[in-house]
C-alpha positions in Angstrom: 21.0 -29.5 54.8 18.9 -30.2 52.2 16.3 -27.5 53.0 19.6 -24.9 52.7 20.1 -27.1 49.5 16.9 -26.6 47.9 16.7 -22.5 48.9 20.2 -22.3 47.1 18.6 -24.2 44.0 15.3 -21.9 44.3 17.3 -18.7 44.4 19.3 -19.6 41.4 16.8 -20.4 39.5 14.9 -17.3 40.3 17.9 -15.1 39.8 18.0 -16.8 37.0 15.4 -16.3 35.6 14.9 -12.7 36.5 17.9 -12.2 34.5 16.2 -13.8 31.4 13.3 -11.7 31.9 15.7 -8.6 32.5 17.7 -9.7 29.2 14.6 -9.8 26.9 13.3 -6.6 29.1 16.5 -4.7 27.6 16.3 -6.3 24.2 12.8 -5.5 23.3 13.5 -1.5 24.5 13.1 -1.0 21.0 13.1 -2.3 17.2 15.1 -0.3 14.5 12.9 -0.4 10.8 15.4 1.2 8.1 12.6 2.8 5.9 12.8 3.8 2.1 10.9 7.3 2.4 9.3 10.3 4.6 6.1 9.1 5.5 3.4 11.6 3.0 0.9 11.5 5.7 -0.1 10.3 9.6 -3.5 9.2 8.2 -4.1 6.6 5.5 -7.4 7.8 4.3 -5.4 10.4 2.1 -2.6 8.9 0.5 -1.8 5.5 -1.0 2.1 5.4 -1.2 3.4 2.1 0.2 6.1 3.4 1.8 4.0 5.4 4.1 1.4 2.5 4.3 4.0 0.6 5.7 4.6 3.0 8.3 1.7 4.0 9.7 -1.9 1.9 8.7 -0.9 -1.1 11.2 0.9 0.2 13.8 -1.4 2.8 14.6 -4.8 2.0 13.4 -6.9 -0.9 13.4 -10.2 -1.1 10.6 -13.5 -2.6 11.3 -12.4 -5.6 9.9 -9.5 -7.5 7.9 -8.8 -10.0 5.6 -7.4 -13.8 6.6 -4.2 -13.9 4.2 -4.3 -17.8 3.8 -8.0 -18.2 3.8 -9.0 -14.9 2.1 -12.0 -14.7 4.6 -12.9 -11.6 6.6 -11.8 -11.7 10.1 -13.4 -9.3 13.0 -11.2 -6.1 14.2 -12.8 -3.2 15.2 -16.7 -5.0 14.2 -17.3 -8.2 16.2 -19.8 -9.1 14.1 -21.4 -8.0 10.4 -24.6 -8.7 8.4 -25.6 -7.8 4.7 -29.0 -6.9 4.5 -31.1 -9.2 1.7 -30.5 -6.8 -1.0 -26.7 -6.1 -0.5 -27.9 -2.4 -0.1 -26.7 -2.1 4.2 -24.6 -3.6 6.2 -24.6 -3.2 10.0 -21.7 -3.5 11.9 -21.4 -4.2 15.5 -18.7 -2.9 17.5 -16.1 -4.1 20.3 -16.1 -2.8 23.5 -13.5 -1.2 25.2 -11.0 0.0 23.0 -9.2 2.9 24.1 -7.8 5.4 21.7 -4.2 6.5 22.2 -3.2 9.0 25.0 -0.8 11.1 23.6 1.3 14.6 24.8 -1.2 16.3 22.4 -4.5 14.6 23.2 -6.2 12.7 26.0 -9.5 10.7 25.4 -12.3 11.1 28.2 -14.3 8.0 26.5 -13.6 4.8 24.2 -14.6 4.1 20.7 -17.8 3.8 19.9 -20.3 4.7 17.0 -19.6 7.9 16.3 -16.0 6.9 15.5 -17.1 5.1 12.9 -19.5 7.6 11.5 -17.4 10.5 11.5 -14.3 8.6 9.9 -16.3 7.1 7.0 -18.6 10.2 6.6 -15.0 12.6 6.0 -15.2 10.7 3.0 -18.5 12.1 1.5 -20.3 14.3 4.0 -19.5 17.7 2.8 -20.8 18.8 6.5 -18.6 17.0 8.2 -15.9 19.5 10.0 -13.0 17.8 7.9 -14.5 16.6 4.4 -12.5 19.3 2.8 -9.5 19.1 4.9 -6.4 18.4 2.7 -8.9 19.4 -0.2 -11.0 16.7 0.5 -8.5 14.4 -1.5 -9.1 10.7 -0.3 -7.2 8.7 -3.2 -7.9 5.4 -2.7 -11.6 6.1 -1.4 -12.5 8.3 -4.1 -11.3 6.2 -7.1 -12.9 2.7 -6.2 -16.0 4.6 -5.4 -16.5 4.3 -1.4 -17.5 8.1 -1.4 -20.2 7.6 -4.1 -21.2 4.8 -2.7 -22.5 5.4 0.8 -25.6 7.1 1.2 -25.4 7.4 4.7 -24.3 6.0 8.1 -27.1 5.4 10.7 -26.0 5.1 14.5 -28.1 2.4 15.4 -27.0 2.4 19.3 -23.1 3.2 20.5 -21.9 0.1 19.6 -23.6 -0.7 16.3 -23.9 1.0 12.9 -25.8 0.6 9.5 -24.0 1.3 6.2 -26.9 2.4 3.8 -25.6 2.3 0.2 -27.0 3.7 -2.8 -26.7 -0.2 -4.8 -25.1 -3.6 -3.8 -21.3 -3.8 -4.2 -19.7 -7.0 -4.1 -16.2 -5.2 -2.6 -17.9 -3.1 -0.4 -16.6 -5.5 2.2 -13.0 -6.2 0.5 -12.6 -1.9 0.8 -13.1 -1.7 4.6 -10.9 -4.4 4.9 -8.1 -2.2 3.2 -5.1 -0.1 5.5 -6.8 2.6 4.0 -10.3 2.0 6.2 -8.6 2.7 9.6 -10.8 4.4 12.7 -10.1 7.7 13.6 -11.5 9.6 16.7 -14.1 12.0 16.6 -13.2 13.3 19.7 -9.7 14.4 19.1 -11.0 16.0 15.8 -13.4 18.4 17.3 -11.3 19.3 19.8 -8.5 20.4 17.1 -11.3 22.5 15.5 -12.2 24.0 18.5 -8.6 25.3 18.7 -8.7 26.1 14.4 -5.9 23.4 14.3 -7.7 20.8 11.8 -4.5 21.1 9.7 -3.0 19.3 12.6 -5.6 15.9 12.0 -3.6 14.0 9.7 -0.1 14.6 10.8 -1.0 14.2 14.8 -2.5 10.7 14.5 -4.6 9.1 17.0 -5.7 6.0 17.1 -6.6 2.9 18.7 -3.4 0.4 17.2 -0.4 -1.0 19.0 1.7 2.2 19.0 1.2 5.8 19.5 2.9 8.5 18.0 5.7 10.3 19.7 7.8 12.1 17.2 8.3 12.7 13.4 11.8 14.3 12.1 11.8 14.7 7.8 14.8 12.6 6.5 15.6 11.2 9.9 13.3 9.4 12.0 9.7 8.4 12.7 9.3 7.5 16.6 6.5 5.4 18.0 5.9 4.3 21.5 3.9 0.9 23.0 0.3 1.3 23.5 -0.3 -0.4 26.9 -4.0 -0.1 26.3 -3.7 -2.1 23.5 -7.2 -4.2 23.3 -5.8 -7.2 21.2 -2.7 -8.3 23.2 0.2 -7.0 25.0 2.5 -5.1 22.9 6.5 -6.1 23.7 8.9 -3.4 21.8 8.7 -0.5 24.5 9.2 1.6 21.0 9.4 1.4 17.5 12.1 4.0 15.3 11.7 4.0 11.4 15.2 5.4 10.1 14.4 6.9 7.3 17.1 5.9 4.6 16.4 6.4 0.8 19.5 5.3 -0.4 19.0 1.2 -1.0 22.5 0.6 -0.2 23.0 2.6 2.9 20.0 0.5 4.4 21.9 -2.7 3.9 24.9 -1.1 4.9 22.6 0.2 8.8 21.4 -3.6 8.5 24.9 -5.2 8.5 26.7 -2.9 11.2 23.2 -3.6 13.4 22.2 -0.1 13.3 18.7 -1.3 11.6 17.1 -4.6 13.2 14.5 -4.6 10.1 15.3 -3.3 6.2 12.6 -2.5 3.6 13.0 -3.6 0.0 16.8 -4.8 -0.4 17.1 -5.3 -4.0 17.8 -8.6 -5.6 21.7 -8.2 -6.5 21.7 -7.6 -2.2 20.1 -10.9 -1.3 23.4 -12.7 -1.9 25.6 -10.8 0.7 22.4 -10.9 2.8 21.8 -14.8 2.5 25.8 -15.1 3.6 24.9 -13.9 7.0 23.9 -16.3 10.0 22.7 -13.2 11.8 20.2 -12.2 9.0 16.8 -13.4 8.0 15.3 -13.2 4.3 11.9 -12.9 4.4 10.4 -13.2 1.2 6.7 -13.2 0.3 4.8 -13.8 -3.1 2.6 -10.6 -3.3 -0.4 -9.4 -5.5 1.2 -6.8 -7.6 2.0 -5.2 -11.0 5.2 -3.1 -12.2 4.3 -0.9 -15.4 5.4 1.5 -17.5 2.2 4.2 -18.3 1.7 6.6 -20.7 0.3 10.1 -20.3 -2.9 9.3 -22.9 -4.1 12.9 -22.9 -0.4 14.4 -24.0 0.2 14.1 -27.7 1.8 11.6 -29.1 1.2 9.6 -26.3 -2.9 10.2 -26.8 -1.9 8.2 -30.2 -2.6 4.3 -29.8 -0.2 3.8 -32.9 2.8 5.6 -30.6 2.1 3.4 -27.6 2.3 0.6 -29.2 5.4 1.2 -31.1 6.9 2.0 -27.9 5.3 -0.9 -25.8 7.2 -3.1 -29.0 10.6 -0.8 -28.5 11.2 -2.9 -25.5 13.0 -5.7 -24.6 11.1 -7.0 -21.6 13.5 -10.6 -21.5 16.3 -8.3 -20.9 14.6 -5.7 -17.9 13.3 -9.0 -16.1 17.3 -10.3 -16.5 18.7 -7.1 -15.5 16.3 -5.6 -13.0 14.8 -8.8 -11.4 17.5 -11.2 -11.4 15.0 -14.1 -11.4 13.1 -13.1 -8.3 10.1 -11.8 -10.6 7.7 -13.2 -13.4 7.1 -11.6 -16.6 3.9 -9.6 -16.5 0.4 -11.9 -19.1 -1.6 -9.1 -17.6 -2.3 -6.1 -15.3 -3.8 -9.3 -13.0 -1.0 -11.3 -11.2 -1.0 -14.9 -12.1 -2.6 -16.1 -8.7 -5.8 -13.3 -8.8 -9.0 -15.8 -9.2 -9.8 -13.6 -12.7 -6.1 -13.7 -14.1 -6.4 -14.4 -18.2 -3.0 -14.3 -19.8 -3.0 -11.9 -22.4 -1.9 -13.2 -26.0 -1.7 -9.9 -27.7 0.7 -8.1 -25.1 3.4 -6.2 -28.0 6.6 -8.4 -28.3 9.9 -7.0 -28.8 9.8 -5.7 -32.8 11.7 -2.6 -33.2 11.2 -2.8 -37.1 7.0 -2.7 -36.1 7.9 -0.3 -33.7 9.4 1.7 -36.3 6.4 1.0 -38.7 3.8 2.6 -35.9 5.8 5.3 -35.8 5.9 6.3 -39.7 2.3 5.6 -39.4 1.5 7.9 -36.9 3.4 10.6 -38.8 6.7 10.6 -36.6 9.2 8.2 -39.2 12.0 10.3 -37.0 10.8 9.8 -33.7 10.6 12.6 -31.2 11.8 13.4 -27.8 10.1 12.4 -24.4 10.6 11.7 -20.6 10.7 8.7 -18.7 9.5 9.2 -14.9 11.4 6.8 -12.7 10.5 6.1 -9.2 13.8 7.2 -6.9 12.4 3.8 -4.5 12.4 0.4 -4.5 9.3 -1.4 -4.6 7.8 -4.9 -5.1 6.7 -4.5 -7.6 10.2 -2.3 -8.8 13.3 -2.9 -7.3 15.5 -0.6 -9.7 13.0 2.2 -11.8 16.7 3.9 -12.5 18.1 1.2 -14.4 14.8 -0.5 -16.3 14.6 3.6 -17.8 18.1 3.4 -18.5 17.2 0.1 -20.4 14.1 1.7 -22.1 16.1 4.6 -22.9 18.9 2.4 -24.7 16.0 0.4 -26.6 14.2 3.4 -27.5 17.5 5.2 -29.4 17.1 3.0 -31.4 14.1 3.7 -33.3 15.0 7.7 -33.0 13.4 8.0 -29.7 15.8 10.5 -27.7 14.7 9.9 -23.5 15.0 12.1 -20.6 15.2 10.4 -17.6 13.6 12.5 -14.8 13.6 11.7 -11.1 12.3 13.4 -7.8 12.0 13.0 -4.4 9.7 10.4 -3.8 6.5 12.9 -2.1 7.1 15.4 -4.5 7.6 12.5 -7.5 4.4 11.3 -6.6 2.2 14.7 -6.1 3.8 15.8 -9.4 2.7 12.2 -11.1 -0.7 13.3 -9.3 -0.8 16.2 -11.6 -0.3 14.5 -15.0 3.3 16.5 -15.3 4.4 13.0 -17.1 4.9 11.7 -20.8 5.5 8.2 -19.2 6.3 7.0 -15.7 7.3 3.3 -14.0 5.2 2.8 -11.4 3.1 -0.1 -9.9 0.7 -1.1 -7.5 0.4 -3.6 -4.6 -2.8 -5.0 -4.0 -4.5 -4.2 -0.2 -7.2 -7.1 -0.9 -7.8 -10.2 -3.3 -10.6 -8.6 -4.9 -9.5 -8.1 -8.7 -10.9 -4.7 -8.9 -8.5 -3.3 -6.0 -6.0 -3.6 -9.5 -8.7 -2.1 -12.3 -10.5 0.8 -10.3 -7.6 2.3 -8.1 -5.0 2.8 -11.5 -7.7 2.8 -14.7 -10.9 4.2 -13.8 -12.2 7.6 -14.8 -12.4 8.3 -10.8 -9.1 7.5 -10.6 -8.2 9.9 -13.5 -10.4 12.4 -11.3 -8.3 12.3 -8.0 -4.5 12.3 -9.7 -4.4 8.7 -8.9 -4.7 7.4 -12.5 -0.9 7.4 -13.6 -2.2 6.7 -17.4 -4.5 9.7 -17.5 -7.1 7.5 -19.0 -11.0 7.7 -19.0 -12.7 4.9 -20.8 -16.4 4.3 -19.9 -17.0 1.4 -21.9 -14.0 0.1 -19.3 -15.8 1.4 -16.5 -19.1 0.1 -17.1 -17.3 -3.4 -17.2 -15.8 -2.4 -13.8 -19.5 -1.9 -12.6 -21.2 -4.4 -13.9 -18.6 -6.6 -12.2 -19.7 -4.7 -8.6 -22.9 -4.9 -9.7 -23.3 -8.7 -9.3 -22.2 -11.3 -6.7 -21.9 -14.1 -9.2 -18.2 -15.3 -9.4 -18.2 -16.2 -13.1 -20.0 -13.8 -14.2 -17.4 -11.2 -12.1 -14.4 -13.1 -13.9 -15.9 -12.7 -17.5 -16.4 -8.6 -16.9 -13.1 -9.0 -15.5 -11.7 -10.9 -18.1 -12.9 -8.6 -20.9 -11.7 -5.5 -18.7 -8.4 -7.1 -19.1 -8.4 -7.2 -23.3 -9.5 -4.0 -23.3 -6.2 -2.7 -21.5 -4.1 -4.3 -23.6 -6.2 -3.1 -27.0 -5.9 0.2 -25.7 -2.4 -0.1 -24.2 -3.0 3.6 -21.5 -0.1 1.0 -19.6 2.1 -1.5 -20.8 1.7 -4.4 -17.6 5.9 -5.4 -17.2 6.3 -7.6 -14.2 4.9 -9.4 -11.2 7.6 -9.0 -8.5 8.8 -11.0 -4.8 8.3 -8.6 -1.6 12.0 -9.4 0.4 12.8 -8.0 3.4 15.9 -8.9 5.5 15.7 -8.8 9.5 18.2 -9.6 12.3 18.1 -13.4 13.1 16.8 -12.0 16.6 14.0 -10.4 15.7 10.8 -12.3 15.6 6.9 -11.3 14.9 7.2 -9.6 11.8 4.1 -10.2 9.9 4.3 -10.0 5.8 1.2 -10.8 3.8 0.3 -11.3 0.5 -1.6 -8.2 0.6 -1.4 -5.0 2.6 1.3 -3.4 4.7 3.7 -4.5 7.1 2.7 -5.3 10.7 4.8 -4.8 13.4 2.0 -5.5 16.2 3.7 -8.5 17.5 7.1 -7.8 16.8 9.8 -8.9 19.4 13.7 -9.2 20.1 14.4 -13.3 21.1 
């Protein structure tokens, strides 16, 4: 009796338990993320639009290395191990071992990653012999304006699991940079064999890589579709596959999230948090987050190459009321282009106040007492660092009327808003930046330096090399203080020259059914999914 006892306890508690493991099984078939935009690229080397960052750097790439978001510290990835020669000018990586790149319908890998990996990824950058440097017209946004491709030299394979950066002078972010989601590994395998077959146009929409997910199928303005890696090298990967529903419209993602058509929604705006934070069966996540919202002017387009006219307009403003309207108290008013919490923050005590009568002045000044017409670009996402670009214009463009300022509000789709940004078609835009590292000069050299003005990424159109020298001599030396004083003055020097008027600091939210667990939001860099599961 009691051996028939304890079999009919044992098999209950195995059927029981396979049910669990069947329930969770059936649940973690896949994870819904309702996404703000088409993704601009497969490959974050050439583009630096968040949206698409979010999509693609950490679910399908992993970098050399990363950055600890509590400690700040560099962790291993890709490298196992780093050193920095004596003189800062090389920096030898050693590599893990068996990582497998993805297996896809389009590509199967007859080896791991190893050394040539890394040299052919990094060496795109500046080689002009390698097969794909000017694939895309060698455009590599973020890359190009802090500097990487000027500052490499060249990559030595040392053996198949180690490699030697040479660079042409010590840079004290050279570390921060291949920490970014824009240093991701790509495989020199799968690229020659697309230029075998004269399909290189294929590299950065076909990814491959070694992340958590592999790429299965991409449909504009409906879907992105990732399957599981189960050759993952970190860990075991638990969503069978990942969709990203590709939802502009801000309230049509709240409405997917609240009839459980999304399990994950980018960016609801702040007048959403309330009917969110009603719901039992919806997580908030919110995370403070290095970033800047601001309003930049096109400095080589007349008036706007007039310091008298940005100023009048940076004064035209009421900020008080944008931050009321716009951020509804989940964002701080902007002392700076630095956030608050960046080690070399210095509030700014000359920012322009709200003074239309010296706004007016400026203008009579510059030889416009009755104003003139111009556009305001206004991104059609939400962002951090943004949550509403329609309305803060609309707010800019009431302020503005009344110092004879007459405002055309233009919008685009978000690609096309951004490639036409690219091109300097602008008199002024909103835009803003989220930081990928804590180095201060992932905020100066990416938005303000004349490199940045040379690859389209410089929304301000603005080449100052007394700023840039400041931005080098900062690179130049690993001295803290000394970093935070260049710093410091680069930051004066913005606001004397005003090419951008900084506007706000804002909170990253994103909601999430109470179920889903995982879901990793930093205080720099994109989303990870990696370890995203269904309870």
């Amino acid at each position: 009796m009691y051996k028939l006892l304890l079999g009919i306890i044992t098999l209950c508690l195995t059927g029981c338990l396979d049910t669990k493991e069947k329930t969770l099984e059936e649940k973690n078939q896949g994870l819904v993320y309702c996404a703000e935009a088409n993704p601009v690229s497969f490959n974050p080397q050439v583009t630096t639009t968040g949206s698409t960052i979010d999509i693609i750097a950490n679910q399908l790439y992993d970098r050399l290395i990363s950055i600890d978001p509590i400690t700040a510290e560099f962790k291993s990835e890709l490298a196992t191990d780093w050193k920095i020669s004596p003189d800062g000018k090389s920096v030898t990586f050693t590599l893990r071992k068996d990582v497998k790149f993805h297996t896809t319908s389009y590509f199967t890998p007859s080896r791991d990653f190893n050394a040539d990996d890394v040299i052919f990824t990094f060496s795109r950058l500046f080689d002009v012999y390698n097969p794909y440097h000017f694939v895309g017209d060698a455009n590599y946004p973020y890359f190009q304006s802090v500097g990487i491709d000027q500052l490499i030299r060249q990559i030595v394979r040392v053996s198949d699991h180690q490699v030697r950066f040479e660079l042409f002078n010590a840079e004290s972010s050279f570390l921060a940079n291949m920490a970014t989601d824009f240093a991701v590994l790509l495989s020199r395998e799968y690229a020659l064999q697309l230029k075998e077959r004269e399909q290189t146009n294929l590299f950065d929409q076909y990814p491959v890589g070694t992340g958590p997910y592999i790429y299965k199928e991409y449909r504009r303005d409906h879907l992105v579709r990732y399957y599981r890696n189960p050759d993952y090298w970190k860990h075991k990967v638990v969503l069978e596959q990942l969709v990203y529903d590709i939802t502009p419209n801000g309230t049509t993602r709240i409405a997917k999230m609240l009839t459980k058509e999304c399990d994950i929604t980018a960016h609801p705006s702040s007048t959403q948090l309330s009917i969110l934070a009603q719901r039992d069966d919806i997580v908030v996540q919110k995370e403070t987050n290095l970033n800047i919202g601001y309003w930049a002017f096109n400095t080589q387009r007349p008036p706007f190459d007039d310091l008298r006219v940005r100023k009048a307009l940076a004064h035209a403003i009421d900020i008080e009321k944008i931050m009321q309207a716009v951020y509804y108290g989940n964002g701080i008013r902007a002392k700076s282009i630095l956030p608050p919490t960046s080690w070399a923050f210095q509030a700014q005590t000359k920012l322009p106040g709200f003074d239309p009568d010296l706004a007016k002045k400026l203008l009579a000044d510059a030889g416009l007492p009755n104003g003139f017409d111009m556009t305001i670009w206004a991104m059609p996402v939400s962002r951090i660092y943004n949550p509403n670009a329609r309305k803060m214009a609309e707010l800019m463009q009431s302020d503005l009327r009344q110092i004879g300022i007459n405002v055309s509000i233009i919008e685009y789709e978000w690609n096309t808003f951004i490639q036409r940004i690219g091109e300097h078609r602008h008199d002024s835009v909103l835009l803003g930046w989220a930081a990928d590292t804590p180095d201060p000069d992932n905020f100066f050299s990416p938005l303000l330096s004349c490199t940045a003005t040379f690859s389209g990424k410089n929304p301000a159109n603005w080449c100052n090399p007394e700023f840039d020298l400041l931005l080098t001599q900062a690179l130049d030396t690993t001295d803290l203080a000394m970093r935070k004083t260049y710093y410091q003055q680069a930051q004066t020097m913005i606001v004397q020259e005003l090419p951008l008027l900084p506007l706000a600091h804002g909170m990253r939210f994103q909601a999430r059914s109470a179920d889903v667990e995982g879901v990793q939001l930093g205080p720099f860099g994109a989303i990870s999914l990696a370890n995203a599961r269904k309870k």
